[in-house]
N, C-alpha and C positions, 0 to 999 in steps of 0.2 A: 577491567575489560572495556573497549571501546574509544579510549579515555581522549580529549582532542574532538569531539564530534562537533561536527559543523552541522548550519543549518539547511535544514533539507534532507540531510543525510537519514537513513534510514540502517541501525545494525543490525547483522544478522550473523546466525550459525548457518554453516550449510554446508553440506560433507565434512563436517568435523571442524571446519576453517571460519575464524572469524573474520566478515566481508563487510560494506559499508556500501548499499545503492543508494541509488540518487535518481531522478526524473528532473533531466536538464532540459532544454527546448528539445533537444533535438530527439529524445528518447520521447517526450511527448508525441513530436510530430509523428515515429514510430506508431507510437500508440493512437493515434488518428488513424493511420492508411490503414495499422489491422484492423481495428473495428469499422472501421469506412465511415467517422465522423470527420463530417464539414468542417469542423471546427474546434476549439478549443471546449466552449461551451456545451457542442453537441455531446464529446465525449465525456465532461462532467454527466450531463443529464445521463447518457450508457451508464458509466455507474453508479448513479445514483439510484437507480433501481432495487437494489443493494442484492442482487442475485449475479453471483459470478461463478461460473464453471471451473472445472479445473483449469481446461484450457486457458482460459482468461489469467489465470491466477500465474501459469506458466509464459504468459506471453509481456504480464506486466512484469515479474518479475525479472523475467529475463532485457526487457528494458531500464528494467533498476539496473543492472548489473553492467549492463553496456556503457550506461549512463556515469556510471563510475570508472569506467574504462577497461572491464573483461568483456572479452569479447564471443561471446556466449546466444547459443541460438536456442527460441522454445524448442528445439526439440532436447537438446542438451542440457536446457533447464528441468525438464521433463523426465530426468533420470538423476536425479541431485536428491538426498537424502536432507531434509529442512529438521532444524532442532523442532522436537515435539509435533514432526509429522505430518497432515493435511492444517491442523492446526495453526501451527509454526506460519507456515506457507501464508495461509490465509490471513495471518498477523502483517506479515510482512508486506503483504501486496496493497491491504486496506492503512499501513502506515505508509507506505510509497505516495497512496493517490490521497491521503491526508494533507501528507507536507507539500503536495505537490499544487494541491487546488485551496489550501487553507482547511481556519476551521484548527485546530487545538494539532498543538506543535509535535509532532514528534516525539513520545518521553513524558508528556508534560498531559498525564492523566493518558497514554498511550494504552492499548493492551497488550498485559503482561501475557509470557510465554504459557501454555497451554491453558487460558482463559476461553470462553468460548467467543468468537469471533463477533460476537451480535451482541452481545451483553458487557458493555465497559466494566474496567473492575474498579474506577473511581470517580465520584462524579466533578465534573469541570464543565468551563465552557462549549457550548457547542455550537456545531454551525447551524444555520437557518433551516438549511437545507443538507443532512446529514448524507455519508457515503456510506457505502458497504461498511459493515462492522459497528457501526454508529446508528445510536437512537437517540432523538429529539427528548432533552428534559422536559418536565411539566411545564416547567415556567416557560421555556421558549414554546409548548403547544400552545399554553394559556395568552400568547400574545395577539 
């Protein structure tokens, strides 16, 4: 399953179909005007916060997907059946803004499908500064 993944790439199930988003400039810039950050960095800091709604979850998603070239709107995202559910979804949105802002690759210590979205299921490098789904190891607290 997936086999061929490129970098950035993020796979998923969703209505039964196996899909491949991406977060390219341009789905970025997307995801700037909806959350109304100034800037690249602004909208790191939005989800760094590491609370995201559904909404949010349907709106980066559905920038993933565009991003790859379906041409798909949150509200359409929003009625899409994700393997393993709010879950699934929530996996998928926090690897999007992974690969997209850095910080541990895609795959590579990734979380697995119905893990909970806040607790890694192995420990890797992480970033400094952690995104939704992501928590700061000891050693990088202890620095």
């Amino acid at each position: 399953m997936f086999a061929n993944r490129r970098r950035g790439e993020v796979p998923a199930v969703i209505d039964g179909t196996e899909r491949r988003l991406c977060l390219t400039l341009g789905a970025l810039a997307e995801l700037e005007a909806a959350f109304e950050a100034d800037n690249l960095a602004a909208l790191a800091a939005r989800f760094d916060t590491g609370r995201l709604s559904a909404r949010d979850l349907t709106i980066i998603i559905a920038a993933g997907l565009r991003g790859s070239g379906e041409p798909v709107s949150a509200d359409e995202v929003s009625a899409m059946r994700f393997e393993d559910g709010v879950a699934g979804a929530a996996r998928i949105a926090v690897e999007l803004l992974t690969a997209a802002f850095g910080g541990r690759e895609s795959g590579e210590g990734a979380l697995e499908a119905g893990s909970n979205p806040r607790t890694p299921r192995r420990e890797t490098a992480r970033p400094s500064r952690p995104f939704p789904g992501t928590t700061p190891s000891a050693s990088a607290s202890a620095s």
